[in-house]
N, C-alpha and C positions, 0 to 999 in steps of 0.2 A: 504494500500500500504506500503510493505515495503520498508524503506529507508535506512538501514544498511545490507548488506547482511553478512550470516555468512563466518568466514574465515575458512582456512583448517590450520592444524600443517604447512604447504608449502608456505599459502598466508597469512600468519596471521604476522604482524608488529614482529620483533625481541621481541621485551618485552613480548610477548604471548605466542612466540611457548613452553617455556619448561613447562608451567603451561599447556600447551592444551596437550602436551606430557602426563604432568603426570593424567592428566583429564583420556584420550585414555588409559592408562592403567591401571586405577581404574576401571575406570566403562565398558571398552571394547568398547567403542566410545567415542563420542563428542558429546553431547546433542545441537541441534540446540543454545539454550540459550547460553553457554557457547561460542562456536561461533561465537556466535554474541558477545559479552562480549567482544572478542578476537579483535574485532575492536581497542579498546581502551586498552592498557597495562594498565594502571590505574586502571580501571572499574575491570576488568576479575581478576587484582592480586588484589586488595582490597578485592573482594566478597568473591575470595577464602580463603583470609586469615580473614576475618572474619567469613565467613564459618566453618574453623578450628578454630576457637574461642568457634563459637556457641557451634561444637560437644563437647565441655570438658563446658559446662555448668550445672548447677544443673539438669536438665530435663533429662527424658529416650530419648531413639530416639522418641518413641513414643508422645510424648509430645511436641516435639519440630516441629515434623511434623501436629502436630496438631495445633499449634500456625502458621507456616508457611500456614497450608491450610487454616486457618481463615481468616488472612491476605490476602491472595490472591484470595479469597470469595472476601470478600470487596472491593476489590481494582479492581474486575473483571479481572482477569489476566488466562486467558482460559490455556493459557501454562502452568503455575503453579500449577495452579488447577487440572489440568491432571498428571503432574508430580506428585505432594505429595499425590493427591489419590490412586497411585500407589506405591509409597512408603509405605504409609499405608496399601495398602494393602498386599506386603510383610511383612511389618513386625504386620499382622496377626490383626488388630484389623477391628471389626466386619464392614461388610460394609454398616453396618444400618448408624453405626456412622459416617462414611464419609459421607455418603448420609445427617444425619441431622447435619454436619455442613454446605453443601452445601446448603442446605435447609432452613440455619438458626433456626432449632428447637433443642430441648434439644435431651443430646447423651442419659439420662438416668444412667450417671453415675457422681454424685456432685461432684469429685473431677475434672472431664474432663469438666462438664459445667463449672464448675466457673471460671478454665482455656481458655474456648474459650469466654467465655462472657468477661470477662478480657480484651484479645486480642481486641475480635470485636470492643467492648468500646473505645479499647486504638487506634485505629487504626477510627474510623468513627468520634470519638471526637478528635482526629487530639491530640490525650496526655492526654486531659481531663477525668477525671475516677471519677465517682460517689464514696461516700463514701462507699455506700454498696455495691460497688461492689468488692472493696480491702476487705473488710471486708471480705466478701463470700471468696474470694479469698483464705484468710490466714485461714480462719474458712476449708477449705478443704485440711486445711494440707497445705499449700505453705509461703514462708519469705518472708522482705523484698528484700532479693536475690535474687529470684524468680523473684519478682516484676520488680525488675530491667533488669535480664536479660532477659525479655519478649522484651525487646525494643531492643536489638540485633537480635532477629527475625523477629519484624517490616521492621527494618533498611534493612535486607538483602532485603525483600521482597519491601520494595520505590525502592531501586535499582530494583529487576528483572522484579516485575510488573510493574511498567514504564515505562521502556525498552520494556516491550511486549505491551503497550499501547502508546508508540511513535512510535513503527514499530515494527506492528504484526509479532510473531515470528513463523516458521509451528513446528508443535506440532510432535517432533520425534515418530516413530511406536513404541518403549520402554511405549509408555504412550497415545496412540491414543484410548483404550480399554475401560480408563475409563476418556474422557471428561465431 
């Protein structure tokens, strides 16, 4: 049952509408998520501004979407997990590989697993990360910068997967394709 309904750019609290404005004309809607987000000025402008943080981090898009879909693997977050699958697969990477992070199995590529195994790690041990697994980590090419900015992916994702596990969010037609 959901218990925040999402707002429109029309119903959404003043602190919302011009980030929903700018959302609408990024991506050519309003992603239910965001939305709902829009409940809260807080919530909605924080995400998005750490959002824009995320994209200017060491990672490709790619990468970053793969961190994000790991986390929301874990976190069980249906809406997310449909979202970044989709993202991913615009931006072209094989849909084996989405399929074995959903999966939890290796993508077949050791720079990408040690990356999601990272994540899953950093995320199911609630911070705690095995030594070999930083180690794998950096041995596939990544810094402690990396390391670090792994947890701003996390972070975004406590917010949204939460959010869609306090009040199930409906999963926009942009991303119903690949639940």
């Amino acid at each position: 049952m959901a218990i925040l309904k999402p707002q429109t750019i029309e119903s959404a609290p003043q602190g919302s509408k011009v980030t929903l404005q700018a959302i609408q004309q990024r991506y050519g809607f309003v992603p239910n998520l965001m939305a709902t987000f829009a409940n809260s000025p807080a919530l909605l402008n924080g995400y998005v501004g750490l959002d824009a943080v995320w994209e200017k981090s060491s990672f490709s898009a790619q990468e970053r979407q793969l961190i994000v879909l790991t986390a929301s693997v874990v976190n069980r977050c249906g809406y997310c997990i449909a979202a970044h699958a989709t993202a991913l697969e615009g931006l072209r990477l094989d849909p084996e590989c989405i399929q074995a992070v959903r999966n939890r199995d290796s993508l077949g590529d050791e720079r990408l697993d040690a990356l999601v195994t990272l994540t899953r790690e950093l995320v199911v041990e609630r911070g705690f990360v095995a030594p070999k697994t930083v180690e794998r980590f950096v041995a596939a090419g990544f810094n402690e910068v990396a390391l670090m900015e792994v947890l701003i992916g996390v972070a975004l994702k406590v917010m949204s997967n939460y959010l869609d596990n306090l009040t199930p969010i409906a999963i926009d037609a942009a991303f119903r394709g690949l639940r």
